[in-house]
Structure formats: structure tokens, C-alpha cells
C-alpha positions in Angstrom: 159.5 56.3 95.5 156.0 56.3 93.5 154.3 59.1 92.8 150.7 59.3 93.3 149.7 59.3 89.3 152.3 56.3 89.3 150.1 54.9 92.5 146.4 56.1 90.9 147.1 54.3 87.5 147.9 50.7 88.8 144.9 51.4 91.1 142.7 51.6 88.2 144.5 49.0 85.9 145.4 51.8 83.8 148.9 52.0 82.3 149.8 54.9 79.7 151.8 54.5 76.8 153.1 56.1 73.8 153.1 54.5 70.0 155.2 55.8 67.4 154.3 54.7 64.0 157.3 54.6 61.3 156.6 55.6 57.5 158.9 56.1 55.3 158.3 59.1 52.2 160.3 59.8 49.2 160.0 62.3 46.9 160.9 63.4 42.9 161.8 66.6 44.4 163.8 68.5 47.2 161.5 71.4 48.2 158.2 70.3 49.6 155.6 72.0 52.0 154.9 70.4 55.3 151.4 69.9 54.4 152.9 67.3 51.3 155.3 65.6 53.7 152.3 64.8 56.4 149.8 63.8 52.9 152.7 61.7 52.5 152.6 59.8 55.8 148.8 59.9 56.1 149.1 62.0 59.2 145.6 63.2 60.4 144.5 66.4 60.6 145.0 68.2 63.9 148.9 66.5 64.5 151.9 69.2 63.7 154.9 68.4 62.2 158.5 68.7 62.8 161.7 67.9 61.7 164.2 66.3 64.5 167.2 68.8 64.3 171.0 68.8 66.3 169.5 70.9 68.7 166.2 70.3 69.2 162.9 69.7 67.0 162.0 72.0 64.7 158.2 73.0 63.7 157.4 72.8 60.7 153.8 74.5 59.4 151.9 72.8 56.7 152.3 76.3 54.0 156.1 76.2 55.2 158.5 75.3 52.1 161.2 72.6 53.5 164.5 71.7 51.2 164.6 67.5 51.9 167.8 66.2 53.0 168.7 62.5 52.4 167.5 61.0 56.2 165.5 63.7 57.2 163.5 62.5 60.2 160.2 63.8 60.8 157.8 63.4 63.3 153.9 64.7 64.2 151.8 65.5 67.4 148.6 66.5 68.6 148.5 70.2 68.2 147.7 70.3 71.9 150.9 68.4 72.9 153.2 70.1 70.7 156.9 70.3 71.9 
């Protein structure tokens, strides 16, 4: 069964997606701030950061000092639809 956002959408021709853009960062160093890593990936300002973790995402601030690991995944989002 629809629901009625599913129903309202196709009524207006509307469809809502999500785009996730990929860059990839290296660095000279291990410990950066969350502010360098999101310079790094041209993020704009308003989007917070956070690092995919084993158990869930973790948030990292912009002033926060982060120690790199080799395949560190990180990913941003409008401070308004933050996890």
C-alpha cells in the first residue's frame, strides 16, 4: 500500500531523491580538524560532518582534532538533517 506523500508526489510529478557526491582527501599528516577534512572536500558551510563508525556515525565538529586512519570514510549533512 501507498502512502499518501508516496500518492501526493506522483500527483505533482514530483519525485525526491538523494545525491551523494564522492571525493577523495589525503593528507601529509594523521591528526587533522574536521574543519580541514570538510576544506578538503569543498563541503559548504552549514553541512556537519561525520565519520561512518562500526556502530553508527560519528559527529565530528569542525574545532574537533581527528587521528586519520587509512579508509576513513566521511560523510556531511545539512545541519538541519543531521543523524
Amino acid at each position: 500500500m501507498q502512502s499518501h506523500t508516496e500518492d501526493t508526489e506522483r500527483e505533482n510529478g514530483r519525485v525526491r531523491i538523494t545525491v551523494m557526491v564522492q571525493s577523495h582527501s589525503s593528507f601529509d599528516t594523521r591528526l587533522v580538524t574536521g574543519r580541514e577534512i570538510k576544506e578538503s572536500a569543498t563541503v559548504p558551510a552549514g553541512y556537519a560532518l561525520y565519520r561512518k563508525a562500526g556502530g553508527g556515525n560519528e559527529p565530528v565538529p569542525d574545532d574537533a582534532l581527528v587521528e586519520l586512519r587509512n579508509g576513513d570514510h566521511f560523510f556531511a549533512r545539512l545541519r538541519s538533517n543531521a543523524p
